[in-house]
C-alpha positions as CSV (number, residue, x, y, z in Angstrom):
1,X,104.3,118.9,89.0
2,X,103.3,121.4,91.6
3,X,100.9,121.4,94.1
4,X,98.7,124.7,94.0
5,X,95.0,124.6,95.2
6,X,92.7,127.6,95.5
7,X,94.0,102.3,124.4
8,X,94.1,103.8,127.5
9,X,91.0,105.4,129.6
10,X,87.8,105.0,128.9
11,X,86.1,107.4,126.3
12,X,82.6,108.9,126.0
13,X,80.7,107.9,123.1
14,X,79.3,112.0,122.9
15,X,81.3,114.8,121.0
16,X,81.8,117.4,124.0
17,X,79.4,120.4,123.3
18,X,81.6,123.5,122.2
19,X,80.8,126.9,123.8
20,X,77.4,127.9,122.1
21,X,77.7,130.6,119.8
22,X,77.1,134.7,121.7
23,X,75.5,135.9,119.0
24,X,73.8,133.7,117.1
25,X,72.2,134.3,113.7
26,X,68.9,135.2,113.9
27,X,67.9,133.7,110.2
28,X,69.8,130.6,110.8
29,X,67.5,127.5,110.4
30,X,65.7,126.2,113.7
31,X,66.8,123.0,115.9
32,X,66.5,119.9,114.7
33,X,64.8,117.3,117.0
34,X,68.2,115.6,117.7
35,X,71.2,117.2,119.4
36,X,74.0,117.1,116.6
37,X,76.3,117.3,119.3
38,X,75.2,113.2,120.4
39,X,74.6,112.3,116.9
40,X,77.3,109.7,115.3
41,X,79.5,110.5,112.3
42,X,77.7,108.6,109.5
43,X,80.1,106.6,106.9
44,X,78.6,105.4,104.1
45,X,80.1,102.5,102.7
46,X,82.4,99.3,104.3
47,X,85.3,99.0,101.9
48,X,88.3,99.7,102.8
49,X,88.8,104.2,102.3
50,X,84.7,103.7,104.6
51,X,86.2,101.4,107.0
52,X,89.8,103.5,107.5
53,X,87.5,106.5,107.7
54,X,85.6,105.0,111.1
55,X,88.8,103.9,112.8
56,X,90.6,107.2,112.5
57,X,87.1,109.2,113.5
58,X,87.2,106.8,116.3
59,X,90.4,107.9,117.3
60,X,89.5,111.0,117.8
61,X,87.0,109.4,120.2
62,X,83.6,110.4,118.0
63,X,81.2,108.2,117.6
64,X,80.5,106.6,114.2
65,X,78.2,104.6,112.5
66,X,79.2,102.9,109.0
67,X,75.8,102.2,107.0
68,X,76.7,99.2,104.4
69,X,73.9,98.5,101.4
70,X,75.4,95.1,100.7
71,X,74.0,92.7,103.2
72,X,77.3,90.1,103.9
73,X,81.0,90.7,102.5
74,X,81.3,88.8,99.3
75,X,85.3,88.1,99.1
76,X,86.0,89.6,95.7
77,X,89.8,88.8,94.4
78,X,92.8,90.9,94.5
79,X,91.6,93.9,93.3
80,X,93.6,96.8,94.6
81,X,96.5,95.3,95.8
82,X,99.8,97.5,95.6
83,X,99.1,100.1,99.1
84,X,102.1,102.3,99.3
85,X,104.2,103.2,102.5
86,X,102.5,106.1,103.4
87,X,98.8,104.6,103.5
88,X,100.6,101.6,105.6
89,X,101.7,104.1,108.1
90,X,98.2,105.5,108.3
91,X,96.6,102.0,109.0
92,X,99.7,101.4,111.4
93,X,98.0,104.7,113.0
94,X,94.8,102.8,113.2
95,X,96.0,99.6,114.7
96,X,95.7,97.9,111.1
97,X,99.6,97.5,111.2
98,X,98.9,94.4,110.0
99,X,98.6,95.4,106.4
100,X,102.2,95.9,106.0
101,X,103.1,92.8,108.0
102,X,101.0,90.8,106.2
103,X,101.6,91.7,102.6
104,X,104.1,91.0,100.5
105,X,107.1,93.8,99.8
106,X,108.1,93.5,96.1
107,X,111.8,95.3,95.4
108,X,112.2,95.4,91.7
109,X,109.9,96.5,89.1
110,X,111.1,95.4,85.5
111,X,110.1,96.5,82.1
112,X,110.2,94.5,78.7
113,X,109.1,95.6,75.5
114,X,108.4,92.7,73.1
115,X,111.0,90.1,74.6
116,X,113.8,92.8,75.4
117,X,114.2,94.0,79.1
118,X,114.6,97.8,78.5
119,X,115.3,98.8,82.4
120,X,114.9,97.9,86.2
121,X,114.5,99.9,89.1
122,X,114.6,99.0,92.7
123,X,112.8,100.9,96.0
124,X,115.6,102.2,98.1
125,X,116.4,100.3,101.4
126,X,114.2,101.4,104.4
127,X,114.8,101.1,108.1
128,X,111.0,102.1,108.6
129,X,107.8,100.7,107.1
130,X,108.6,99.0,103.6
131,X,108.2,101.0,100.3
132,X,105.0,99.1,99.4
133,X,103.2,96.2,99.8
134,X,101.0,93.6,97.5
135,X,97.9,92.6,99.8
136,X,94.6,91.4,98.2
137,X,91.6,94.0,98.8
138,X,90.0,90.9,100.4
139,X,92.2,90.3,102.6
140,X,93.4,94.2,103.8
141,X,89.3,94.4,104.1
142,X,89.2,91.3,106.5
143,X,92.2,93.2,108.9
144,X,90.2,96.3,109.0
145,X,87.2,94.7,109.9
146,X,89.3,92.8,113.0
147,X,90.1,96.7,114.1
148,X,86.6,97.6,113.2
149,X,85.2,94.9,115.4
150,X,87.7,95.9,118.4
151,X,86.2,98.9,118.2
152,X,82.7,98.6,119.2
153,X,82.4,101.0,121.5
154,X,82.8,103.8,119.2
155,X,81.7,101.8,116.1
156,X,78.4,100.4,114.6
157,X,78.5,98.8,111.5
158,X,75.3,98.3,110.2
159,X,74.7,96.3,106.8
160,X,71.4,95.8,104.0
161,X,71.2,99.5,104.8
162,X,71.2,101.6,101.2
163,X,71.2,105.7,101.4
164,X,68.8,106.9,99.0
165,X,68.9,110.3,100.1
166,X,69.8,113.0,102.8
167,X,69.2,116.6,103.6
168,X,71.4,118.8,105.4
169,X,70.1,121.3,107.9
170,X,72.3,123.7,110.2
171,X,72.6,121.1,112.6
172,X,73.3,117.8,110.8
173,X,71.9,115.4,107.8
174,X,69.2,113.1,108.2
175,X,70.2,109.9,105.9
176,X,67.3,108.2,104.4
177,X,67.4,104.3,103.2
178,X,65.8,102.6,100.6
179,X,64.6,100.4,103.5
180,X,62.8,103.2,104.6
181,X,64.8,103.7,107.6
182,X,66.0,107.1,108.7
183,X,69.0,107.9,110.7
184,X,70.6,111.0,111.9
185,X,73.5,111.8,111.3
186,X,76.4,115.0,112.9
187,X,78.4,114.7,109.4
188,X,78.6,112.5,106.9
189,X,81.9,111.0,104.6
190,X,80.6,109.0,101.9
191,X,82.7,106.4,100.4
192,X,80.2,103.9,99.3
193,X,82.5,103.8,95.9
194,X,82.0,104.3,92.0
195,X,78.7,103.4,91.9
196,X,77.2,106.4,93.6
197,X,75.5,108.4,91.8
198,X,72.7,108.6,93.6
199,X,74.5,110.0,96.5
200,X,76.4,112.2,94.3
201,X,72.5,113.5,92.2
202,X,71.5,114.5,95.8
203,X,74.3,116.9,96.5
204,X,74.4,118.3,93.5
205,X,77.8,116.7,92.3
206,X,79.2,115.5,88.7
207,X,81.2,112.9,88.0
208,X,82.7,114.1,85.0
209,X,85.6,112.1,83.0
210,X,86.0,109.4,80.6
211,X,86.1,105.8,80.0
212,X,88.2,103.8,78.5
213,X,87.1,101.2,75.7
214,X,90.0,98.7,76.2
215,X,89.2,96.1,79.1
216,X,91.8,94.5,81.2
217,X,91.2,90.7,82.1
218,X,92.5,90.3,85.6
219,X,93.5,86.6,86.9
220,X,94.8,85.8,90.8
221,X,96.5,81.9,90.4
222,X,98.8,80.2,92.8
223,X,101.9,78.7,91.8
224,X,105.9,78.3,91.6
225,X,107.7,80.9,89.9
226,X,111.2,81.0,91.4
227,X,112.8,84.5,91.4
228,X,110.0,86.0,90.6
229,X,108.6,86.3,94.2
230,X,109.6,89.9,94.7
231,X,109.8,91.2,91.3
232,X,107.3,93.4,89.1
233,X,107.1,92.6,86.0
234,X,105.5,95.0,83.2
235,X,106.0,94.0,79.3
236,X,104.6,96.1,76.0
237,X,103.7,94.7,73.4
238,X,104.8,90.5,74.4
239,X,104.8,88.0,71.4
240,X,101.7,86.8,73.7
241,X,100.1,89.7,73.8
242,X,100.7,91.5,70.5
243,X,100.2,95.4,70.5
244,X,99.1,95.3,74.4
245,X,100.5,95.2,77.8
246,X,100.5,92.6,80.6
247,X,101.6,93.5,83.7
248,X,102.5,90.3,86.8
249,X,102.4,91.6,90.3
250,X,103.7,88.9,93.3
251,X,101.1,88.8,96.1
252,X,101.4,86.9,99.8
253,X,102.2,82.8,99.7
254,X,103.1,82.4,96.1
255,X,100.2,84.2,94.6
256,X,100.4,86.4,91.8
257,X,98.4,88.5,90.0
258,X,98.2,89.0,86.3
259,X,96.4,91.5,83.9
260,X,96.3,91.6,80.0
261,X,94.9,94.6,78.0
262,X,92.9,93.0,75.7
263,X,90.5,94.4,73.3
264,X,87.0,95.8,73.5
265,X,85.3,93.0,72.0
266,X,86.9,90.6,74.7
267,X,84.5,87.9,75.6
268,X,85.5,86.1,78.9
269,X,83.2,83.5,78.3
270,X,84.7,82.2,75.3
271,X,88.2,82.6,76.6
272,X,87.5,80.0,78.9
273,X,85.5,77.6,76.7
274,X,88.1,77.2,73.9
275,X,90.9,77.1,76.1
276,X,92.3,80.8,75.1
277,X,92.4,81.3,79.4
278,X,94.7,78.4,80.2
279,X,96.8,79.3,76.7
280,X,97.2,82.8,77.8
281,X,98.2,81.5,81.5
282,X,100.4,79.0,80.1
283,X,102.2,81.7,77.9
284,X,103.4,83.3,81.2
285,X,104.0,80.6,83.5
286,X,105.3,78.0,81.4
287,X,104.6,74.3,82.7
288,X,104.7,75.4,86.3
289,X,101.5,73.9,87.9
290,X,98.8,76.6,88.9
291,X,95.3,77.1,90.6
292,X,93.4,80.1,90.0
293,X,91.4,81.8,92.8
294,X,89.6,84.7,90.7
295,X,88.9,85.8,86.9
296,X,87.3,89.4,86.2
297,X,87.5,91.3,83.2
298,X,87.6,95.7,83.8
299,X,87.4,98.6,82.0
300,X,88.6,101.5,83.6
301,X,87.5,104.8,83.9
302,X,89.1,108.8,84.9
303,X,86.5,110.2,86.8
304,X,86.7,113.6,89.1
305,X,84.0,114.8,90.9
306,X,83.8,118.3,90.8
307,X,83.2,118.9,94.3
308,X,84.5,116.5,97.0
309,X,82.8,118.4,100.1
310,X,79.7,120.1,100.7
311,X,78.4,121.0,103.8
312,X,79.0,118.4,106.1
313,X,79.1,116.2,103.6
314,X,82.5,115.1,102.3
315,X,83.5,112.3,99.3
316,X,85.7,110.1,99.4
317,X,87.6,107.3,97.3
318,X,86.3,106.0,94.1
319,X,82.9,107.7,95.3
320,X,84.9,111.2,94.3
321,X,87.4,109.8,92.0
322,X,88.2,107.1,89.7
323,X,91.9,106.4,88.1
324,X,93.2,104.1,86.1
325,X,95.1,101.3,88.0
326,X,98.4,102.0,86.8
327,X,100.5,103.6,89.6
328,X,98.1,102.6,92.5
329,X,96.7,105.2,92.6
330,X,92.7,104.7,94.0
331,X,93.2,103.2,97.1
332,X,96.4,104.3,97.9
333,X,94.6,108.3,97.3
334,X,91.4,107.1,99.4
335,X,92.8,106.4,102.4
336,X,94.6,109.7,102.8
337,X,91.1,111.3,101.8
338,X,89.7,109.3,105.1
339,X,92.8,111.0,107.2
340,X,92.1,114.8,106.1
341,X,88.3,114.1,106.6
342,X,88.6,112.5,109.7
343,X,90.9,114.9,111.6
344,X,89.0,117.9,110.0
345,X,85.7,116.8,111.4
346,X,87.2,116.5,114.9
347,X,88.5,119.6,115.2
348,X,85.3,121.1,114.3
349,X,83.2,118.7,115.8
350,X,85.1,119.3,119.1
351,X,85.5,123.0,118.5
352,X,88.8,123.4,118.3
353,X,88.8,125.1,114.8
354,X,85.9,126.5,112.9
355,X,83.3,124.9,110.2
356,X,85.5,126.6,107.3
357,X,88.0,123.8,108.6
358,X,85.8,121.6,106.4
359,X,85.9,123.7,103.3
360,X,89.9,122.7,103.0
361,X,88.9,119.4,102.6
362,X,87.7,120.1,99.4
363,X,90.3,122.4,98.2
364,X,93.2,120.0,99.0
365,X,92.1,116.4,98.6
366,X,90.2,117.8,94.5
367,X,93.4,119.4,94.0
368,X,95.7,115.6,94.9
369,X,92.8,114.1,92.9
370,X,92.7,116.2,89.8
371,X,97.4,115.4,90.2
372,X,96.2,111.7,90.3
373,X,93.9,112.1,87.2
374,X,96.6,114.0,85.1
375,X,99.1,111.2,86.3
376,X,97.2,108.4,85.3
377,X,95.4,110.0,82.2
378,X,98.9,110.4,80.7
379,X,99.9,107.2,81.7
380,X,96.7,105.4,79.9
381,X,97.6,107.9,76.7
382,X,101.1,105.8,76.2
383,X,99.3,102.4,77.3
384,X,96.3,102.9,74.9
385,X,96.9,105.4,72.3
386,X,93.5,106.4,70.6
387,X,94.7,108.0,67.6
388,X,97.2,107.0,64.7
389,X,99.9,110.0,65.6
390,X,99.7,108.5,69.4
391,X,100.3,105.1,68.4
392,X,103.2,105.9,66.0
393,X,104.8,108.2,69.1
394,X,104.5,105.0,71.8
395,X,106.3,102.8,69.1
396,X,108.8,105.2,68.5
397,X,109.3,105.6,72.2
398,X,109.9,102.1,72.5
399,X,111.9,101.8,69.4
400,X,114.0,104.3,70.8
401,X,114.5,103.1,74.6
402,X,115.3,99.1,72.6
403,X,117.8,100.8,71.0
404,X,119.5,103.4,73.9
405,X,119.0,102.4,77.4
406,X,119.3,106.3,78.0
407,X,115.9,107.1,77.0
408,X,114.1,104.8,79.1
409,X,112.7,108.4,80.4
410,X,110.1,108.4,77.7
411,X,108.3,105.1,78.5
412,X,105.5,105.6,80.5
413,X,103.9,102.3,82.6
414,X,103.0,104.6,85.8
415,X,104.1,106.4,88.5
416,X,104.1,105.2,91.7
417,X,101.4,106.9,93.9
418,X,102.7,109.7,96.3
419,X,101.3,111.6,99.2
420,X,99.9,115.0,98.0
421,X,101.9,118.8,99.0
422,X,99.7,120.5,100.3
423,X,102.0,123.5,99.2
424,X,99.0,125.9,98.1
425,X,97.1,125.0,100.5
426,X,95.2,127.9,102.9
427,X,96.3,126.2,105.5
428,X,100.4,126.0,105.1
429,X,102.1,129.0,105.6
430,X,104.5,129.6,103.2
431,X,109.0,130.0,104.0
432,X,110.8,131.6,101.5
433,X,113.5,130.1,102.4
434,X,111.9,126.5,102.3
435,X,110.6,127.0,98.7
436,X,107.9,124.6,97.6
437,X,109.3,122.2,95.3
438,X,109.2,122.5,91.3
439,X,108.1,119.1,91.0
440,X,108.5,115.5,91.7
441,X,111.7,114.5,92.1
442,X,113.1,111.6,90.2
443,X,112.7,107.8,91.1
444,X,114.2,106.9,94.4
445,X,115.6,110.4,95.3
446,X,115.0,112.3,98.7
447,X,112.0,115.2,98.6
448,X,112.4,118.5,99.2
449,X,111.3,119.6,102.6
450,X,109.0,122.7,101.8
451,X,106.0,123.6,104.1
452,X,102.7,121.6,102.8
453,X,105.1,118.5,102.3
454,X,104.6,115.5,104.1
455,X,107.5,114.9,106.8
456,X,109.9,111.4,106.0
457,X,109.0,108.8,108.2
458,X,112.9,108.6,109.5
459,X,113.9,106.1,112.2
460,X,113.7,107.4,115.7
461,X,115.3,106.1,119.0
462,X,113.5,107.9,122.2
463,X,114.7,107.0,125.6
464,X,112.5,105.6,128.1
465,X,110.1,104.8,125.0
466,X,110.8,101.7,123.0
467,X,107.6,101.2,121.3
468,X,108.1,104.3,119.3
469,X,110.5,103.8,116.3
470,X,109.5,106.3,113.5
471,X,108.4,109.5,113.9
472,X,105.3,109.6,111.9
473,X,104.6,107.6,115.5
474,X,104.6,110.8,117.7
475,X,102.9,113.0,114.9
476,X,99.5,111.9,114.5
477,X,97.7,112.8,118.2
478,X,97.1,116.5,117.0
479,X,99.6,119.4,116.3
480,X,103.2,118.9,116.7
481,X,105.6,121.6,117.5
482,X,109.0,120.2,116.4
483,X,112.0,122.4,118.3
484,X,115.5,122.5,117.1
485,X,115.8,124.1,121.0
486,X,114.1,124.1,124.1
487,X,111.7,127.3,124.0
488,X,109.6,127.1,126.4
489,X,107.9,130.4,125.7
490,X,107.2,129.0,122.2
491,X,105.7,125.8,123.5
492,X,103.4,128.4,125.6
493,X,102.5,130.2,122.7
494,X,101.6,127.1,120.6
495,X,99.3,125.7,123.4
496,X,97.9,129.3,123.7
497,X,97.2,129.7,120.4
498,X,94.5,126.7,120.0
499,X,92.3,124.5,121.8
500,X,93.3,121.6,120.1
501,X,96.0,118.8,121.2
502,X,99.7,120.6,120.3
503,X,102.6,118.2,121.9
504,X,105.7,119.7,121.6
505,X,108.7,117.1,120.3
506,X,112.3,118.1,121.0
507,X,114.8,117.1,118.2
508,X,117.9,115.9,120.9
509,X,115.3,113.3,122.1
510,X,114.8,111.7,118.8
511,X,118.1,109.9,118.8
512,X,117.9,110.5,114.9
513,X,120.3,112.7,112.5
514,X,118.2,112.2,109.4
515,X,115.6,114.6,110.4
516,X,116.7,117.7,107.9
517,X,115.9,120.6,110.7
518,X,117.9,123.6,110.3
519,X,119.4,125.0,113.2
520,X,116.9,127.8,114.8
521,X,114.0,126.0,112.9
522,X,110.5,125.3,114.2
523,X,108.6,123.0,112.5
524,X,104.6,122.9,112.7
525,X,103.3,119.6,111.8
526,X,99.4,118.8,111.3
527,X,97.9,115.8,112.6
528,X,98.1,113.9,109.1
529,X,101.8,114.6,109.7
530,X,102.3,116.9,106.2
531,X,104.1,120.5,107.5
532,X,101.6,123.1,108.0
533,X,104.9,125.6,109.0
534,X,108.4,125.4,108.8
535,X,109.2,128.6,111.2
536,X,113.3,130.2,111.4
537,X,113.8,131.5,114.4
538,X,110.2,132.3,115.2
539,X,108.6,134.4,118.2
540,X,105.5,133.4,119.9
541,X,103.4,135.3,117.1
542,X,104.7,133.6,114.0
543,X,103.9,130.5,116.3
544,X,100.3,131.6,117.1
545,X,99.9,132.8,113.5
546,X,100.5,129.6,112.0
547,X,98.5,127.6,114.2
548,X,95.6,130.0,113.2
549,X,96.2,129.5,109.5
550,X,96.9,125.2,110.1
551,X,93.1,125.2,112.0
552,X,91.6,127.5,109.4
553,X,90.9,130.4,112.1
554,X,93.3,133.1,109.7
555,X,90.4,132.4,107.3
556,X,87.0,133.5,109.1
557,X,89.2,135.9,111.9
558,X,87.5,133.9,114.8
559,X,89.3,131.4,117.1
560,X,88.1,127.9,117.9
561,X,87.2,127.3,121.3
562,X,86.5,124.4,122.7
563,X,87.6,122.1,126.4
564,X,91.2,121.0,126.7
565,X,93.1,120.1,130.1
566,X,96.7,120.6,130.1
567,X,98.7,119.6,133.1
568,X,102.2,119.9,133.8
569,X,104.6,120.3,130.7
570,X,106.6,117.8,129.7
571,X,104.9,115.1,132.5
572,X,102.1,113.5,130.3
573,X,99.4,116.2,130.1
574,X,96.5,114.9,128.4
575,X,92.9,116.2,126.2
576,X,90.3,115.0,126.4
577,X,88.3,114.0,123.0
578,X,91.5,113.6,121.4
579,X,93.6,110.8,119.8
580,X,93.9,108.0,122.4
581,X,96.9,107.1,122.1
582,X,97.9,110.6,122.8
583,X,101.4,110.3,124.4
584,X,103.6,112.6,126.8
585,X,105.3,115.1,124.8
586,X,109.2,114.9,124.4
């Protein structure tokens, strides 16, 4: 499927003020009373896409405050539990490394159909973060709070506060709460989740999609289920479970969590006062003993919104998109929503690239949502047919892969989430001779390295520098300029080109020979580490020239100014307002 689309010193808690504009428009709207330029970021919303949202905003040193309607944290179950390796590596980014440290890696994913296994498939061995982990919600909640918390001095976190409505002006939005309160905000990323629709009737947004009519009964229990601590386990159509799916996941200290499709009538209540809970449980699990820690019943919904920034405004998560659960795909597409907004707001914020920057957040993060909702939506069409001729063609399908192992192809239980290409993006300039990929490849084999893709997280071994051992480590404290040589007129040019942070990364230092650089290449990396530019042979134009496209400058033909203090190449110059954890380049 392609991609096209249309702590160290001290910080201060204001965004510097970016040269004032040398003509300024003489229609454009008045001042407000507050200087946009001291104002905080406002987040709407505490789960988890809001709470990686103010981290990485903090990181870029801007100050952010993360309004909450619900008064305390109610601990809520597993709920989204499977967070793939790239979202691990952006928590690691935020100092939430705990995530993948804490959660469980699961290696084999099996698939039965009635009592048959049909196929298994295993993640590949990794040197670097794992494939994926299974973490309750709850608990991956809890670790971001800890960084949260850590981060006061950037951070507020106020809860019981509910945003009933805002108005943008050319300065900023002014959020107003049900409470009454009013707070003013610089920008705003909302991802107070699916039930939003206030937020979304005030900017003008719909929400449309469908629902589905099947609900899913979701039950976290603790017991002993030897060799199946690190296995997935999906079955169609069980003796247990006739004409549905059930699908185990293994969770953290021999938990697991387990979801039936059931039908639309489903009454939970009655399940559990004639026994049909413990008899379902008991169909699974056998005699093993078992304590369960949370019962919900779900229906799920595929839900777009059809725009996911407007003004300063920008959705995120399940407040701009809903999926069905099978591939992980809501969280683990939230999260990188809260890295494109958040860097994308710096660099404006800071001036280091224009306000059209913002408009790309809407053309790239709707086009990986509306990849998401084809995924899913044809992965619900095989797990809940809603016609006759669909029913028949998922039996045959299974029929057929019962019989011949060889067309396992054809059975459908969800693809695992994957970061977004930015291939089409306005920002990524294209290479003919690094074509953008056709599609995705198949289970478990390599990507194809194409501007707009993200860059492998390969193993990296830097002298002098210990704590860094994956390169996604060195790529996410601005641009990266990624030299198969040692150019320093390139470097000049890149540093030239914008105000922003641009470290320039030498491939001999990385100790590595998985990085798939061909000789005489430059690669351009963004600060949410997908290739804006993959450059052969370059001058110091092409360099400059993608740089401008990468901060969205090619777009409006003006160039982002804003402060920056470089010092001595190569010797740990440093900018101010950026990433604190801004290193020396290589």
């Amino acid at each position: 499927m392609s991609n096209q689309v249309p702590v160290a010193e001290p910080v201060p808690k204001s965004v510097p003020k970016p040269d004032p504009d040398p003509d300024p428009d003489p229609d454009s709207e008045p001042d407000s009373d507050s200087d946009s330029d001291s104002d905080p970021v406002a987040v709407i919303g505490a789960g988890p896409v809001g709470l990686t949202a103010a981290l990485l905003l903090a990181r870029w040193s801007l100050p952010v405050i993360v309004l909450e309607r619900e008064p305390v944290r109610a601990p809520e179950g597993s709920r989204s539990i499977c967070q793939q390796r790239d979202v691990l590596d952006i928590w690691a980014s935020a100092g939430a490394s705990a995530v993948a440290e804490e959660g469980l890696a699961w290696t084999t994913a099996r698939t039965y159909y009635r009592e048959q296994e049909l196929f298994s498939w295993r993640f590949a061995d990794t040197e670097t973060l794992p494939p994926c982990v299974n973490i309750s919600q709850t608990r991956t909640e809890e670790i971001l709070e800890e960084c949260v918390a850590a981060r006061g001095d950037l951070i507020e976190v106020r809860r019981g506060l509910d945003v009933a409505e805002l108005e943008q002006d050319a300065r900023g939005v002014t959020l107003r709460c049900a409470t009454g309160e009013e707070i003013r905000a610089s920008y705003v990323v909302a991802c107070s989740g699916a039930r939003s629709d206030v937020l979304r009737r005030a900017l003008g947004v719909s929400f449309p999609g469908e629902s589905f009519d099947d609900r899913f009964l979701i039950v976290d229990l603790r017991a002993d289920l030897g060799g199946w601590e690190h296995e997935r386990r999906f079955y169609f159509d069980p003796p247990w479970n006739p004409g549905r799916q059930v699908l185990i996941h293994p969770c953290p200290r021999s938990s697991y969590r387990i979801d039936w499709q059931v039908p639309p009538g489903f009454s939970l209540a009655e399940e559990r006062a004639n026994g049909g809970l413990d008899r379902r449980i008991r169909q699974i699990i056998g005699d093993a003993p078992y304590e369960t820690s949370w019962v919900s019943v779900y229906r799920f919904h595929s839900r777009v919104a059809d725009r996911m920034g407007i003004g300063r405004v920008l959705l995120a998560g399940d407040c701009a998109h809903l999926y069905a659960p099978f591939g992980a795909r809501g969280l683990n597409s939230g999260v990188p929503d809260a890295e494109n907004a958040a860097w994308k707001i710096a660099f404006v914020a800071r001036g280091w690239a224009p306000d059209d920057l913002l408009e790309t957040y809407h053309l790239e993060r709707h086009a990986a949502a509306l990849e998401n909702l084809d995924v899913t939506a044809a992965t619900m069409r095989f797990l809940v047919p809603q016609t006759a001729a669909e029913r028949d063609r998922r039996r045959a399908a299974l029929d057929r892969a019962a019989a011949d192992p060889a067309m396992a192809g054809e059975i459908d239980s969800g693809r695992f989430a994957e970061p977004f290409w930015y291939t089409g993006s306005p920002l990524t300039t294209p290479e003919p001779t690094r074509p953008a990929p056709a599609g995705r490849p198949p289970k478990g084999a390599p990507q194809t390295l194409a501007p707009g893709v993200i860059v492998p997280d390969t193993r990296v071994r830097i002298a002098g520098r210990p704590e860094i051992t994956r390169l996604r480590e060195l790529l996410r404290d601005g641009f990266t300029l990624l030299m198969d040589g040692e150019d320093e007129q390139l470097a000049d040019a890149a540093r030239s080109a914008t105000a922003a942070p641009v470290n320039v990364v030498h491939l001999k230092d990385l100790g590595s020979s998985a990085v798939d650089m061909r000789p005489g290449e430059v690669w351009l990396i963004r600060p949410d580490a997908h290739l804006a530019a993959i450059l052969p042979r370059p001058g110091p134009h092409d360099i400059a020239a993608a740089l401008a496209r990468a901060t969205g400058q090619s777009a409006t033909g003006k160039s982002a100014t804003g402060q920056r203090e470089i010092g001595q190449r190569g010797t740990g110059h440093t900018h101010p307002g950026g990433p604190e954890r801004a290193k020396s380049p290589l």
